[in-house]
RODOPA-578920 format. One record per residue: x, y, z of N, C-alpha, C, CB in turn; residue in three letters. Coordinates in steps of 0.2 Angstrom, whole numbers, plus 5000, padded with zeros to 4 digits. Glycine has a CB too. Example, Ala and Ser with C-alpha at 12.3 -4.5 7.8 and 13.67 -1.06 7.14 Angstrom:
BEGIN
506649725039506249785039506649845039505749785045ALA506449895035506849955036506450005039507049975029SER
This chain:
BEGIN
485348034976484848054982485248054988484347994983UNK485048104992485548124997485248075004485648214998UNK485748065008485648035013485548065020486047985012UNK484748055024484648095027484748065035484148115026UNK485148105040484948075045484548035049484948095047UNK484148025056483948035058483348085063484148005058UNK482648095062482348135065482648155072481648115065UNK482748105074483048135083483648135083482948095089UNK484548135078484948155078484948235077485248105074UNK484448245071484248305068484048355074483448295062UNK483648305080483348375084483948385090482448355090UNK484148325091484948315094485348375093485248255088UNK485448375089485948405086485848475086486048385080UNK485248495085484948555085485148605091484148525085UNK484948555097485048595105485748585106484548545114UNK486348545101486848555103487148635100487248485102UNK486848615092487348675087487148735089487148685078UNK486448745088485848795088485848845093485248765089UNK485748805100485848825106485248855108486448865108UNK484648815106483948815106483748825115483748745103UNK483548875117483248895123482748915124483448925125UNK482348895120481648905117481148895126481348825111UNK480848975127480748965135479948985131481349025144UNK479648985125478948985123478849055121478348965131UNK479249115121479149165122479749175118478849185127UNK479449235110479849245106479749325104479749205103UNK479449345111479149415111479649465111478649425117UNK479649535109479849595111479249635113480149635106UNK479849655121479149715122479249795117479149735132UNK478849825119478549865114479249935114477749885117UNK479449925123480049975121480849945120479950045126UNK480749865120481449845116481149855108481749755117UNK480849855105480649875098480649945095479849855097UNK480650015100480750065102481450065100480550075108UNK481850045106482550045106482850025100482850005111UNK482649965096482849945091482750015082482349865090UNK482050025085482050085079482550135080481350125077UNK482550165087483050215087483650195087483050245091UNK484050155086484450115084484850115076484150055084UNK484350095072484250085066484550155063483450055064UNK484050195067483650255064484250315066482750265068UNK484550305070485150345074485950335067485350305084UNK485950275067486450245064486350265054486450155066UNK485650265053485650295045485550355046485150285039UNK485550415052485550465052486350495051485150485057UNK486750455055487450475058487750445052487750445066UNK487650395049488350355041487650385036488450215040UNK487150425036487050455029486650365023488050505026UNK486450335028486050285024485650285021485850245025UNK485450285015484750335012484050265013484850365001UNK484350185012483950125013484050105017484050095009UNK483650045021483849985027483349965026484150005035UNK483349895025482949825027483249775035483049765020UNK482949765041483349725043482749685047483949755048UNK483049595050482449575051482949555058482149525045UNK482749515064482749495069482549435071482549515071UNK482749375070482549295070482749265078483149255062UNK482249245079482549205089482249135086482049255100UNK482449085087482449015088481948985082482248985096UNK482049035077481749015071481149045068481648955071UNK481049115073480549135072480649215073479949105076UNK480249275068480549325067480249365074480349345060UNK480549415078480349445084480349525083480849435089UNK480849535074480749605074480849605067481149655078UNK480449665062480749645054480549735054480349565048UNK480949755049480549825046481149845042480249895051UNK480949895039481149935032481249995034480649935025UNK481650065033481650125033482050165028481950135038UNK481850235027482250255020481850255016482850205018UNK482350255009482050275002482450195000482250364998UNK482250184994482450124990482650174983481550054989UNK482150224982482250284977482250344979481850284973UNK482650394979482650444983482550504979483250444987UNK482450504972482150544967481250534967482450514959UNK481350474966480750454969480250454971480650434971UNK480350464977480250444984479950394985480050474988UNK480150334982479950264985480250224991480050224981UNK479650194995480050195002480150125002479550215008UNK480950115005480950035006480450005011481750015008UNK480449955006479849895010480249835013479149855004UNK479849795018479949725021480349685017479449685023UNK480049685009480149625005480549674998479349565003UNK480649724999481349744993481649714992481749794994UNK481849704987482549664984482949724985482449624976UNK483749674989484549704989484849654986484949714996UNK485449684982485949644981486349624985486149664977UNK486649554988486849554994487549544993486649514998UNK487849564986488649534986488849474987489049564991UNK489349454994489749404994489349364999490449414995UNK488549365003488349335006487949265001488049385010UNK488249294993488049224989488449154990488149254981UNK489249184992489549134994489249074998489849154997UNK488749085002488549035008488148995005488049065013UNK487549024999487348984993487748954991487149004989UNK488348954988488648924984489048894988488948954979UNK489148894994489648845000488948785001490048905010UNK488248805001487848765000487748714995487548785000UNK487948744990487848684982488148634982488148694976UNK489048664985489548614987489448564992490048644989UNK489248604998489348545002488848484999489048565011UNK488248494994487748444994487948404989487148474993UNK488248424984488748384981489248354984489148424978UNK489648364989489748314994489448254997489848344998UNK488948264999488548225000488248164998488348245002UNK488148194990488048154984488648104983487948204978UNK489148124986489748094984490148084975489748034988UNK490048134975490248184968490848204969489848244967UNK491148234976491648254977491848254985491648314974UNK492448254986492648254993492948334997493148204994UNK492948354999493348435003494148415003493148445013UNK494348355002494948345000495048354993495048285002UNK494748334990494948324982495348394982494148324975UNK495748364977496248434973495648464968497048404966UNK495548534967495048564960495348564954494848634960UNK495848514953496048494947495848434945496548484946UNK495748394949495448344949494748334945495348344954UNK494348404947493548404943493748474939492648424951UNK494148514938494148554935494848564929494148604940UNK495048514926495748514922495948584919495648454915UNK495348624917495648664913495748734914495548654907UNK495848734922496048794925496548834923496348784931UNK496448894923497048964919497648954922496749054919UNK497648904927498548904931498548834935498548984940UNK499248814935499248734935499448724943499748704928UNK499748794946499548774952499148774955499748784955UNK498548804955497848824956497548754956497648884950UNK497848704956497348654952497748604959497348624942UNK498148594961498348584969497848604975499048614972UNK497748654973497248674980496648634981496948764979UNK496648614985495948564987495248604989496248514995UNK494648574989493948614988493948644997493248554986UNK494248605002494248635008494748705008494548575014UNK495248705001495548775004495148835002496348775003UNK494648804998494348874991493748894996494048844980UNK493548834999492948855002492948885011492348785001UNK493848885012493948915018494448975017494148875023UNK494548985011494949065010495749045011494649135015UNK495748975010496648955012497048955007496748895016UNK496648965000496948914994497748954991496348924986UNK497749004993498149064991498249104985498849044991UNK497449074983497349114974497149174975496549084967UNK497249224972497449294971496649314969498049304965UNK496649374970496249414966496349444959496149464969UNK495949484954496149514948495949584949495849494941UNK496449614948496449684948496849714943496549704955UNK496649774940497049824932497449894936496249864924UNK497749914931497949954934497550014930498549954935UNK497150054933496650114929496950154926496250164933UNK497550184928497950254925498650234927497650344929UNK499050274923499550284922500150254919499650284925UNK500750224919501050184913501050134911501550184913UNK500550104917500650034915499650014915501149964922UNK499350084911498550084914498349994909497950184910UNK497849974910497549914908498249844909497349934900UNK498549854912498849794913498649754920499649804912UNK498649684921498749664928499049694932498849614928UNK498649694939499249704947498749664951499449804952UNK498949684958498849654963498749704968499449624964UNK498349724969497949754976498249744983497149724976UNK498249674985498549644990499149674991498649574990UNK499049694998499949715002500449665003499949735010UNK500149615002500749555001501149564998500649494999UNK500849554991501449584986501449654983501349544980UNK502049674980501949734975502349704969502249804977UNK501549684966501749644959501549694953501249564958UNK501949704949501749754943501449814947501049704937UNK501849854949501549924954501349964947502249994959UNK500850014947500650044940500750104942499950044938UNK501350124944501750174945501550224950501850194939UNK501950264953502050314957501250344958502750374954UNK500850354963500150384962499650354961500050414959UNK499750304955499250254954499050204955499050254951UNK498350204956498050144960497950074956497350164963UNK497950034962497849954958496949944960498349874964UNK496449954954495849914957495549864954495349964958UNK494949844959494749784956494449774950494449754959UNK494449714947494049714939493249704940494449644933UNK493049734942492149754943491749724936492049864945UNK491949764930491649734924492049704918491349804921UNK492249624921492549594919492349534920493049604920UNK492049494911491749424914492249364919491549384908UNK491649334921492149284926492849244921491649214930UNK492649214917493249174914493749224913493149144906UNK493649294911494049334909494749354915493549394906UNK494049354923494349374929494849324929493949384936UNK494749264930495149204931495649214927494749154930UNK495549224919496249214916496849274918496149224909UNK496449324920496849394923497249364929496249464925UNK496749334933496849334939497649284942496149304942UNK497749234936498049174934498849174932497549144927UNK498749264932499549284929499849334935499549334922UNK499449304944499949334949500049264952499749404954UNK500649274955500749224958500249234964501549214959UNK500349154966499849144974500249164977499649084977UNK499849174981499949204989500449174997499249194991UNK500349114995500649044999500348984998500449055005UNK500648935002500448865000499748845002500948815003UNK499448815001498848805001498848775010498548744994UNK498348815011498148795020498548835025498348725023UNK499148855021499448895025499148955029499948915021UNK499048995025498649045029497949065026499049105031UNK497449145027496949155027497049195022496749175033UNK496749215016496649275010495849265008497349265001UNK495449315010494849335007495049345000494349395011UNK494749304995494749284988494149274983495049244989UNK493949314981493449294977493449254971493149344976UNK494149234969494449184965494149124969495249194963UNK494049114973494049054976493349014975494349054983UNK492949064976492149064973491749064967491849104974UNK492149074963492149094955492349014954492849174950UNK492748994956493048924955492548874956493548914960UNK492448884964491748824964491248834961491248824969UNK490948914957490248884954490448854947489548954953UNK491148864944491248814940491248734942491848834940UNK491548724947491248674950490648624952491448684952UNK490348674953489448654953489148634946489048744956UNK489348694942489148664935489648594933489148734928UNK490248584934490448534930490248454933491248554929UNK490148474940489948394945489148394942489948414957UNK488648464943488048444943487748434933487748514948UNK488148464930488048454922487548514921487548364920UNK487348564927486948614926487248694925486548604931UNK486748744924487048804926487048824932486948854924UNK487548864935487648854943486848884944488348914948UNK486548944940485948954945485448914944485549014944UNK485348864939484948814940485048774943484848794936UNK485448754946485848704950485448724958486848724950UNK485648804958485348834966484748854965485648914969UNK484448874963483648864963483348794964483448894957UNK483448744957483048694960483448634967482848654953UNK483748654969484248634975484248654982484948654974UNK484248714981484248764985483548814987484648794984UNK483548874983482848914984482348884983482748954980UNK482248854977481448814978481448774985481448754972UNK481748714985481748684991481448724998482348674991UNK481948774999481848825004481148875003482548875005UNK480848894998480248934998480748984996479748945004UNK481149004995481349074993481449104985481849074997UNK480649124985480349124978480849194976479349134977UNK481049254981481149304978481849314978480849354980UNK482349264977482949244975483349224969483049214978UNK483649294967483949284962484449314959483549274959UNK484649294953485449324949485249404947485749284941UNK485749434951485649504949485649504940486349544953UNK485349564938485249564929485749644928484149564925UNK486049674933486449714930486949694924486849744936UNK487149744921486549804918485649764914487149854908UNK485249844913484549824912484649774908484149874910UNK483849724909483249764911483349734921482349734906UNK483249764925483249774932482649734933483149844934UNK482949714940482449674944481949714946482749624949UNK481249724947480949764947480749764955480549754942UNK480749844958480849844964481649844969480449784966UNK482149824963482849814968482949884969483449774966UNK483249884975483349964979483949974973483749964989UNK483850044975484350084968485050104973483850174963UNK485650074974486250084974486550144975486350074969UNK486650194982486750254982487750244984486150294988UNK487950324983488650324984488550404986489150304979UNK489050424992488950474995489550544991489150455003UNK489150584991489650624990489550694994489650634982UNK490250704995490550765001490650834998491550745004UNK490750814991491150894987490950904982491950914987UNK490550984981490250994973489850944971490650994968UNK489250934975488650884972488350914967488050874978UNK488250854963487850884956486950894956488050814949UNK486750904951486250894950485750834954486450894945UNK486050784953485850714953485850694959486050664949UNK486450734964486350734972485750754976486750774974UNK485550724981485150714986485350704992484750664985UNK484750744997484650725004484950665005484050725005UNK485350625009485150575009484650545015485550545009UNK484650555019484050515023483750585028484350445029UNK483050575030482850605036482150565035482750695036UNK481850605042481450545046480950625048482050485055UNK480350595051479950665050479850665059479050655046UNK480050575063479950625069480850565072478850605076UNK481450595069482250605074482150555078482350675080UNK482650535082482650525087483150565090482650475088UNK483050555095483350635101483950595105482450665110UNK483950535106484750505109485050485103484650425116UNK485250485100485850485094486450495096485750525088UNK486950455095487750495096488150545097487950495093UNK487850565088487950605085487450645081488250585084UNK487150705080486950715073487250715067486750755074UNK486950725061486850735057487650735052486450765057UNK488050705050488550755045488350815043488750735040UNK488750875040488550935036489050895031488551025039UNK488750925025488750935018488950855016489150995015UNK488650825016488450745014487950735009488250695020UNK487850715003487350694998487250624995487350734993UNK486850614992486750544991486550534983486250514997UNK487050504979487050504971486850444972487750524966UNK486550414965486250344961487050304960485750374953UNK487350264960487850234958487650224951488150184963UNK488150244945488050244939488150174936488550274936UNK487650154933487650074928488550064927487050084916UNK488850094927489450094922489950044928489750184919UNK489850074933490150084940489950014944489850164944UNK489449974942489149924945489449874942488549914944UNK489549824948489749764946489549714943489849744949UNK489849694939489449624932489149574936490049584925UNK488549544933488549484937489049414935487849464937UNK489049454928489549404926490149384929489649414922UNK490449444933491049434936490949404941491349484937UNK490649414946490249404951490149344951489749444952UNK489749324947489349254947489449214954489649214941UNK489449154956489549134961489649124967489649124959UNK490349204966490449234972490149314973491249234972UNK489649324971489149394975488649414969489549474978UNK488549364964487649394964487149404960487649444964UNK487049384970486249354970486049444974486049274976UNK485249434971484949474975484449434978484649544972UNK484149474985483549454989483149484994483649404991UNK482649464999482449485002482349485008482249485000UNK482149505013482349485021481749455021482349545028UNK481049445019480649375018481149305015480049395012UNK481249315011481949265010482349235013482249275007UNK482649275016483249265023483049215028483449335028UNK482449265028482049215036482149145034480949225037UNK481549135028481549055024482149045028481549045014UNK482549055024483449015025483549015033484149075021UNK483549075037483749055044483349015046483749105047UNK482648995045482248955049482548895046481448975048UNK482848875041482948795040483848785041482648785031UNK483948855045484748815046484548825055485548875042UNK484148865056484248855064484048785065483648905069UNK483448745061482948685062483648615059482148685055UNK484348665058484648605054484348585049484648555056UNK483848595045483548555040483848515035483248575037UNK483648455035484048385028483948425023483648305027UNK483248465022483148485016483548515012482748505016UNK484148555016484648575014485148545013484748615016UNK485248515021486048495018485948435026487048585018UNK486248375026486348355033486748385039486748305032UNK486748355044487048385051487748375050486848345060UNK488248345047488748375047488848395041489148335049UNK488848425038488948465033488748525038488348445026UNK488348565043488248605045488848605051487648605046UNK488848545053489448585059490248585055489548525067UNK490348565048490948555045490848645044490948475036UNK490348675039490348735040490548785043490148745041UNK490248755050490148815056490948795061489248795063UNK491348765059491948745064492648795060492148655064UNK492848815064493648855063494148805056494148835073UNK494348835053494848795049495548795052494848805041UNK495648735052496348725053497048735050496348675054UNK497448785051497848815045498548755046498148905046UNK498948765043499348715043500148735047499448695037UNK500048785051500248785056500148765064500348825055UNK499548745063498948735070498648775073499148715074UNK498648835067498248895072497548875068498648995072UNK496948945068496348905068496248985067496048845074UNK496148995060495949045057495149065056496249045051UNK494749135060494049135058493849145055493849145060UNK493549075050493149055046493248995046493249085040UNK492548985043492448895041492448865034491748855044UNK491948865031491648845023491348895023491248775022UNK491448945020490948975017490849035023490248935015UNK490949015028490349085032491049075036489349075038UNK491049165039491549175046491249135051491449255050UNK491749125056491749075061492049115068492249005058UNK491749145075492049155078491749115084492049225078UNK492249095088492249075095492349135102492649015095UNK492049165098491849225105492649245107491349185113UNK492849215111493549215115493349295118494449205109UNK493849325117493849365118493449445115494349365119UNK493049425112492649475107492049485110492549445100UNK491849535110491049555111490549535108490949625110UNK491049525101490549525095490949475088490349605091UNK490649465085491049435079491149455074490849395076UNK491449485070492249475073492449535070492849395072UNK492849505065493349585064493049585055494749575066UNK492849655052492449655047492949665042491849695047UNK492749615036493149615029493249685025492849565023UNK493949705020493949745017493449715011494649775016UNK492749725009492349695005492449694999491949705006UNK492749774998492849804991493549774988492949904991UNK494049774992494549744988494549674989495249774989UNK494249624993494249554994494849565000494449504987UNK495149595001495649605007495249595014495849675007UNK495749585018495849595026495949655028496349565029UNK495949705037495849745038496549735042495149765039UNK496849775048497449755047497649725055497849815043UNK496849705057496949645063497049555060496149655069UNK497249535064497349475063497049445064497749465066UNK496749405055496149365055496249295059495949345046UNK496749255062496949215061496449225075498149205056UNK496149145075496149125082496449085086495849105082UNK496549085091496849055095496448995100497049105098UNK495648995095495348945098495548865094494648975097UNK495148805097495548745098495048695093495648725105UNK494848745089494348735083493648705084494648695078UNK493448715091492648685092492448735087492248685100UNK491748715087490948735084491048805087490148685088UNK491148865082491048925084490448955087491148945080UNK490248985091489649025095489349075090489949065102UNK489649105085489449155080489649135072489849215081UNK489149125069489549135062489149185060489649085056UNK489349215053489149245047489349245041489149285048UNK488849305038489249335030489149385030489149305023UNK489449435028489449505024489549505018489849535026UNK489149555014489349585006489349655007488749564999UNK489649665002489749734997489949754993489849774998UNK489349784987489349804980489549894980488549784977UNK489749904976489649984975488849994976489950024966UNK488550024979487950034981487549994985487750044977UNK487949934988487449884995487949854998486749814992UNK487649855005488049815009487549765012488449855014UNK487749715015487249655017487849625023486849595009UNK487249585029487549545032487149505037488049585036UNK487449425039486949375040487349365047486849315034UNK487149385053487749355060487249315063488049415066UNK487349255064486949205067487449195074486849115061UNK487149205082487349205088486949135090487049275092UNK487449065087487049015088486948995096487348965084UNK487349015099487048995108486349005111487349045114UNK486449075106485549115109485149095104485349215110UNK485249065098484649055094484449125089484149025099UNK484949165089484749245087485049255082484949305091UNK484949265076485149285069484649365069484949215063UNK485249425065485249475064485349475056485549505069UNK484849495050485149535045485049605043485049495039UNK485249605040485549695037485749725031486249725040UNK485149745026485449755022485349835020485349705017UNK485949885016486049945015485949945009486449975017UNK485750005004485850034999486350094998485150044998UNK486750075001487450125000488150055000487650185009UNK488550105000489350044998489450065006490350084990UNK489850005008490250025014490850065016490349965016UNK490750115018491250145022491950125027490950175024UNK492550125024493050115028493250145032493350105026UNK493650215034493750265035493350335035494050265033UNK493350365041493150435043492550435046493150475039UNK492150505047491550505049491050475047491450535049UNK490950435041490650385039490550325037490650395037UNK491150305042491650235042490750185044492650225052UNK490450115041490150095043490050025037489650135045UNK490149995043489749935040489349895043490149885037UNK488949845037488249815043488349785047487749775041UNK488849745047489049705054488949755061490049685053UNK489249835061489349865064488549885070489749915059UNK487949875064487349905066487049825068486749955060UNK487049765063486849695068487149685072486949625065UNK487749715075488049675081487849715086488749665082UNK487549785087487149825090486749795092486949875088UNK486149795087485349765089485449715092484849745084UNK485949655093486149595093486149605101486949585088UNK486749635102487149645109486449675115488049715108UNK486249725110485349765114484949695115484749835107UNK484749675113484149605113484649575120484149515102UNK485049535118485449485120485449515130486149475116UNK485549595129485649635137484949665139486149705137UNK484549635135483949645138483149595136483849705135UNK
């Protein structure tokens, strides 16, 4: 049984983390609600988004929520409020949830080595890394990636610029193992060397999450999604949360997965978005000759691989649940420090103070408009600014999470000062480069920055 604070440390704590300003009024007026559609609605015209769900949370209560787009674009079914998205790696948070509660249970500590609870890891240094480094991206475990084509096609490499481990020759690419079960990623993954010493620095990893929900099952005796449902979703109300079932049979209602294509569209290409009344202040208009294809069963990511570290699907009714019980702090989830252990800068072992905490990005504003600098999601990589802060590791002012699948992007930025959580979810892959360069971070931190300047 987990041990709960007290009611007035809880509310305590609340106005210190939260930054609860609750002045009674949680209103928009009619033409910040205006401003926000044409917002929304400018940004899937200009990146070609054929879906969007997004919701608008102030001090624990929703101020703006709506859907736009198709969910099916053969179809024409229109995404609703409570569509299910896949959200990728915003599953992490869940599963940085399991752990901390297991913590608390004192089952395990953030110290422990994951050899400790995990003996029969596919690599025996991997089992040195402590649960604080897997659940802050410090551990230096690698990713798995094959090589597709060329002389060394189906063997391991390494994606990461760190190393060039096993190149798969002149032209060809290193990508990631998308349909490969988790044990299988892990053993693949098990035959590159790490990255650095544990704590030493910052590598987005999705080895490091595959790890914990191992972990979850071996502490809890359960399966990790049984574990998060009766732990987590139940607890929270969030009935429409669950393990993606790619391939069929499909969750019924989940938006269907688009990928854009520029040149020689087939058959099975579409429009991808239009709106019957524009808006007229837009950037930009429209790209020419952009279409929007169904991402192929083949082309999707397993959940099996995935598992722990991205996937879950859900809904922005669902979100809310969850935002409203982490703005409130709620025991029901997890205790008050277990939320500020979270929400704080990790400390690298040089003394600098890399942004991220347990599970979610961590920014202390510093010099940023916004939070912060968005992950390469597709490869588990960094983008090529410097993840690492120079803050002095208080309680970050922003955290989040971002996912992305071949065909969805999702993101959760909580602006804890103002009590403003933005989510965002797409039915396309996120774009890195060019006229289509976009990710959801890019449109939450819009609506975000709009509310907050008005």
């Amino acid at each position: 049984m987990k041990t709960r604070f007290s009611i007035l440390l809880v509310v305590l704590s609340f106005f210190v983390i939260s930054g609860c300003n609750n002045n009674g009024s949680n209103n928009i007026s009619e033409e910040l609600r205006q401003l926000i559609d044409d917002i929304v609605k400018c940004t899937m015209l200009e990146k070609q988004l054929p879906g969007l769900a997004v919701s608008v949370v102030k001090n624990g209560d929703v101020i703006y929520q709506d859907s736009f787009g198709k969910t099916n674009i053969a179809a024409g079914d229109d995404v609703e409020v409570d569509t299910p998205f896949a959200i990728a790696s915003m599953t992490k948070i869940f599963t940085t949830f399991s752990v901390m509660q297991l913590i608390e249970d004192g089952l395990v500590t953030l110290d422990d080595p994951i050899g400790m609870h995990l003996p029969n890891l596919p690599n025996e240094q991997w089992k040195t890394r402590s649960i604080r480094n897997l659940l802050s991206m410090s551990s230096g475990i690698p990713e798995l990636a094959f090589c597709k084509d060329g002389p060394k096609k189906g063997e391991v490499c390494e994606d990461n610029t760190r190393f060039k481990f096993n190149l798969c020759g002149e032209g060809f690419k290193c990508e990631g193992a998308n349909r490969v079960p988790y044990e299988q990623f892990l053993e693949g993954a098990a035959q590159i060397p790490l990255q650095f010493d544990g704590g030493a620095e910052y590598f987005y990893s999705n080895s490091n999450f595959i790890i914990l929900g191992e972990l979850v099952e071996a502490l809890s005796g359960s399966e990790y999604k049984t574990y998060l449902k009766d732990n987590v979703l139940i607890p929270l109300g969030m009935d429409n949360t669950r393990p993606n079932t790619v391939p069929p049979p499909s969750i019924p209602g989940l938006a269907l997965g688009y990928k854009h294509i520029t040149e020689n569209p087939g058959p099975d290409a579409f429009n991808c978005i239009s709106f019957e009344e524009p808006p007229t202040n837009c950037k930009s208009g429209p790209p020419a000759g952009v279409k929007c294809e169904a991402i192929p069963v083949d082309d999707l990511r397993l959940p099996d691989q995935s598992f722990s570290a991205g996937w879950l699907v859900t809904t922005q009714p669902d979100m809310v649940k969850l935002e409203k019980a982490l703005h409130d702090l709620s025991p029901t989830l997890l205790n008050f420090p277990s939320y500020e252990e979270m929400w704080t800068n990790t400390q690298l072992t040089d003394g600098s103070f890399e942004r991220f905490g347990l599970g979610w990005g961590v920014c202390s504003e510093l010099n940023d408009s916004f939070c912060p600098i968005a992950l390469d999601l597709l490869s588990g990589g960094i983008n090529s600014s410097n993840p690492k802060t120079e803050a002095t590791g208080q309680d970050g002012k922003i955290v989040y999470k971002d996912g992305g699948l071949p065909g969805y992007g999702s993101i959760i930025v909580r602006y804890l000062d103002d009590g403003l959580t933005v989510v965002v979810f797409v039915n396309t892959s996120p774009v890195h480069e060019g006229d289509l360069k976009f990710a959801p971070l890019d449109l939450a931190a819009e609506i975000a920055l709009t509310i907050r300047d008005n």
